[in-house]
Each structure stands twice: as C-alpha cells, then as structure tokens.
N, C-alpha and C positions, 0 to 999 in steps of 0.2 A: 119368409119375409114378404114376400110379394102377395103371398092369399091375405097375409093379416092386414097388409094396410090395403088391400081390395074391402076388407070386410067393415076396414074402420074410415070404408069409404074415402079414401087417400088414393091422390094417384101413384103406383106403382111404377120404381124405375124405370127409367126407359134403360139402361143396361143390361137388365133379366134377357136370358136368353135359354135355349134350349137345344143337346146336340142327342144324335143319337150313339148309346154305347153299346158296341158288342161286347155280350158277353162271352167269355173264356169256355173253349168246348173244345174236346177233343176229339173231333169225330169225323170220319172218314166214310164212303160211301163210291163205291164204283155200281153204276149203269150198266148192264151188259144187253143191248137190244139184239134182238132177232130179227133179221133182215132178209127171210128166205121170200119167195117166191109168191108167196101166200098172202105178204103183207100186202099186197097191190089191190087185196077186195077188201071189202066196206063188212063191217063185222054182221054178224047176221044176217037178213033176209031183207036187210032196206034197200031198196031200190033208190041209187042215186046220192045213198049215203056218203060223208067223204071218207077214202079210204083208211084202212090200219095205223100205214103207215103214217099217214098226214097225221092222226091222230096222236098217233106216237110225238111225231116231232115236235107238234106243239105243247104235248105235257112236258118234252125234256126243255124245252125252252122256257114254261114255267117254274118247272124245278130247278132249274139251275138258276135263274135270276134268282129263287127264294134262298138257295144254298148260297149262292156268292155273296147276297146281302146280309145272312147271319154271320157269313165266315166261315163255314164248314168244308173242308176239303172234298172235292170228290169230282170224281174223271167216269167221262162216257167213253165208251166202245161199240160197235157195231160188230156183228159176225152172221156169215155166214159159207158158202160153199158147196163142193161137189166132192166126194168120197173122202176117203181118211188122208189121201196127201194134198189133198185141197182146199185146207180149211183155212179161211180169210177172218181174220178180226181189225176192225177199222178202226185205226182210232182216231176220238171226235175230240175230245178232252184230255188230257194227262192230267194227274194232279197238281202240275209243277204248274201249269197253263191256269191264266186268271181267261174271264168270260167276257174273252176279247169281242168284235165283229166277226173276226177271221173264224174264232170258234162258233158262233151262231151260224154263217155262212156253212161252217162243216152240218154243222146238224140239221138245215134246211135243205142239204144235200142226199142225207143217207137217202135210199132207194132200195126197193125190192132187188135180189140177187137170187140165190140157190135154193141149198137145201138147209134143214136145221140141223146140225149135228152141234148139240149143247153141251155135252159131257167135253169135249175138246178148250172149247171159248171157254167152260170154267176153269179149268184147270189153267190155262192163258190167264185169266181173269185171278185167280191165288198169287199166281208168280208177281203181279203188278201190285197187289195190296199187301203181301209183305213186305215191299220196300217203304211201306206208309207206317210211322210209327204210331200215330193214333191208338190208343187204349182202347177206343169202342170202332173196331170196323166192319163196312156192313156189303153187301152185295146182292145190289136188285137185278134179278129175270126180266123185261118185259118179252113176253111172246104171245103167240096167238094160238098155238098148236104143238102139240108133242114133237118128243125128237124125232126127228126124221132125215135118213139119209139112205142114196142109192146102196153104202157096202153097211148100213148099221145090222151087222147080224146076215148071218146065211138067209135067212126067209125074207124079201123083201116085204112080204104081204103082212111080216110081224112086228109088232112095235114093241114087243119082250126085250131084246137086247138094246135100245136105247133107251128106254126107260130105266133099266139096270143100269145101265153106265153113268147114265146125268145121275141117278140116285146114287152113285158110287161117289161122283165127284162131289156134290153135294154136300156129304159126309165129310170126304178131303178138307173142304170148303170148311164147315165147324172147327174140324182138326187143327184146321190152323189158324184157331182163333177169330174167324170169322164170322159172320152173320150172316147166314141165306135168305133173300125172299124171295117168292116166284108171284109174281104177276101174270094173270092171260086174259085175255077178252074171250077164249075159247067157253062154249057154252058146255062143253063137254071134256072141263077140264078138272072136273072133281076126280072122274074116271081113271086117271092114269096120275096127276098130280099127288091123290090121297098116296100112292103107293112110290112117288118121289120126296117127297116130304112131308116135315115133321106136320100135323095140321095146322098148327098157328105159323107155321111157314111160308102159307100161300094165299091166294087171294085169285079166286075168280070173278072179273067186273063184267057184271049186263050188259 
C-alpha cells in the first residue's frame, strides 16, 4: 500500500508503521566459561593486551544482548576449582532469568579463580540442559587452555587423564541430545582439542 502510492507519487499514510517480530525457534544454548587462574593473562605475547578474561566478559555481554533480543533461551555459568571435591560452577544466568542489570552485573563480576577441571562443570552443565525442553540444545566451552587440575590423574606433569575425561563427558554431552562446542584462544589448542572433539566441534580463535 504504502510503496504504491510512494511510486504514484502520493503521500503515504501517516498510520503505516512498523514493529519488530520474533520469530518462533526452539533453541537453547548454555555458556560454560573457564575461570581458572590463567584467564588473568592477555592471550598471547601482547604486552598490555586486555586480559582473557575481560575478553570473555565482554563477548558474553554481546551474546546475550543478541540471544535475548531473538528470544532464544540460554543461561551462563562460570566453573572452576581446586581438586575433585572442589569443583565450583557459578552461576551467571539460568534459563528461567531474562537479561536483567542484576545478570550483566554477575557477568562483569566473573574473575580468575583455580584450576580447569572440565570434564566435572560438563557433566554439571547436562544435568541443567535436560530440564530445557528445546528440540535443538547446544553447549558452548569458552576456555583458554586444556584441562587442568592438581589430582586430574596420578602424573601431575600429564594431561592424558584430563583430556580423556572432558572427551568422555563430551560424548555424555551428545548422548544426551545435546550439542558440544569448544571454543579456546589457546594457540595450541588443535593439539589436545583434535583428540577431545569431533573436528567441526571446535574452534581455535587467534
């Protein structure tokens, strides 16, 4: 109505208006950040770079503004810790929680903490995304570094048994209908990611 009498040179109603419509998606999407000890440095060899962390925060803040504003459901958590009976997972978001201040205040908050023990926080991370009924659910890694923890495996000096365990949960992870991605800034994260997940699974950023 409005382009035609634009074209036949007419002034166009002034009632014309325009909203925006979400559309209908079933989709679900849990966060799981890595908050070990490590995120406190600046990725690579830049001197004065801002740090991991700060990094992190700021892309969860752009991604959830972008998820809240399609509709999309999906909840952040933070993890990390010190041995097997001290594994901490934070949480920033539920699913139940819209993208309040109160929640941006949490996620300006996270901070470096521990050690990485991963294979734990996914399994924590399954138990919270089967209560989501969403048809397509998915679960993002961001880390910076393999798993790592003081008791992961007899040999501290080895990263064999944690990299087996995340790749174990990983799998869980599928099993239960869900979607794994893993995310790292680590530059040497083909090395041990190739053999935690599937290759289109993962994603090392520069």
């Amino acid at each position: 109505g409005a382009r035609a009498q634009l074209r036949a040179r007419r002034t166009p109603s002034p009632k014309l208006y325009t909203k925006r419509v979400r559309q209908e998606r079933d989709v679900a999407t849990l966060f799981l950040v890595d908050l070990s000890a490590s995120t406190d440095e600046s990725p690579g060899d830049t001197a004065g770079a801002a740090r991991i962390i700060d990094i992190t925060r700021e892309a969860l803040v752009l991604m959830a503004a972008a998820l809240d504003e399609i509709g999309d459901a999906f909840a952040i958590y933070g993890f990390s810790g010190q041995g097997r009976d001290n594994v901490e997972v934070f949480p920033v978001k539920s699913f139940d929680e819209r993208l309040t201040p109160t929640v941006k205040g949490r996620i300006g908050g996270l901070a470096p903490r521990g050690s990485t023990r991963m294979g734990t926080a996914l399994r924590h991370a399954i138990t919270k995304l089967k209560t989501v009924t969403a048809s397509s659910r998915h679960l993002l890694l961001l880390s910076d570094g393999f798993p790592q923890d003081l008791d992961y495996g007899q040999d501290r000096q080895s990263h064999v048994y944690g990299i087996r365990d995340t790749a174990t949960a990983l799998r869980e992870t599928q099993a239960a209908g869900i979607r794994p991605f893993c995310i790292t800034v680590d530059a040497a994260g083909h090395d041990y990611l190739r053999d935690m997940c599937d290759p289109n699974a993962y994603l090392v950023i520069d």
